[in-house]
C-alpha positions, 0 to 999 in steps of 0.5 A, spaced: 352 180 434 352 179 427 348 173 426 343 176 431 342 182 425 342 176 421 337 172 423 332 177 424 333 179 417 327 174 414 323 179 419 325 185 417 325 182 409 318 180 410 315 186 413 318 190 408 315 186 403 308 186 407 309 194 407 310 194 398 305 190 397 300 195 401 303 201 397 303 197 390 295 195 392 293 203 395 296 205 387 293 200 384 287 201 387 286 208 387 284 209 379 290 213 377 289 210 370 295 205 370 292 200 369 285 201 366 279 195 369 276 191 364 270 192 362 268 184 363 273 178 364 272 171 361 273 167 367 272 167 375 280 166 376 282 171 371 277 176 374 280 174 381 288 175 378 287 182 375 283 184 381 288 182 387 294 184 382 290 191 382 284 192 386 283 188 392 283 192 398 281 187 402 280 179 402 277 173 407 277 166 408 271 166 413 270 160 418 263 158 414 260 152 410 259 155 405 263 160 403 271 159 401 274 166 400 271 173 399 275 179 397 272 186 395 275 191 391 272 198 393 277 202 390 274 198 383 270 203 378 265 197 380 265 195 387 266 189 385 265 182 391 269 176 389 265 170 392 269 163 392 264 157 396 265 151 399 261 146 393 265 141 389 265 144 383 266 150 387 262 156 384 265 162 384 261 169 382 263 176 381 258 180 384 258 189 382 256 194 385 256 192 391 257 198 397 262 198 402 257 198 408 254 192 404 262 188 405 263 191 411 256 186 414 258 181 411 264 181 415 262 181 421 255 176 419 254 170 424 252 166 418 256 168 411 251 163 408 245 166 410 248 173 410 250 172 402 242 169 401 239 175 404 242 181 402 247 179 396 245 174 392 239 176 387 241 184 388 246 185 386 250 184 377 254 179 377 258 174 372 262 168 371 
């Protein structure tokens, strides 16, 4: 009985820590002034720190040849779209502005590519 308590212990540690991070990430995200968004960010990698200690609300690795990693920050003053793409060196653009409807087809795009080179790429401010 006991060792059955202990070894599911590791599950229920990780859905406690699953469950913390979620309720970090929703106070985070909710612009209650904790931590005030930067204005700009001198690098992708440190626009991608802050923002996925303090804003991302949801991220992806999509099954593409193009694009490595998204994440999108709603919940930001900017609403703000990270993109990491597939290319050696990796380019990598923080894009603001972008609404959520406009995140939301991209998920569920056939072609994240195409998606990005139709719909976001040239339309919306970015950086880095």
């Amino acid at each position: 009985m006991i060792a059955s308590a202990f070894s599911s212990a590791p599950g229920i540690l990780a859905s406690r820590l699953a469950i913390s991070l979620m309720l970090l990430c929703f106070v985070g995200c909710g612009g209650n002034g904790i931590t005030e968004e930067p204005k700009s960010f001198p690098s992708f990698d440190t626009a991608s720190v802050w923002y996925s200690d303090h804003a991302i609300t949801e991220q992806m690795t999509p099954s593409s040849t193009a694009i490595a990693w998204a994440g999108y920050c709603g919940n930001s003053n900017r609403k703000v779209l990270l993109i990491a793409f597939t290319s050696k060196p990796s380019k990598r653009y923080v894009y603001e502005g972008v609404p959520g409807e406009v995140w939301a087809a991209f998920k569920a795009a056939d072609s994240k590519g195409k998606f990005y080179n139709s719909t976001i790429k040239g339309r919306y401010r970015f950086g880095l």
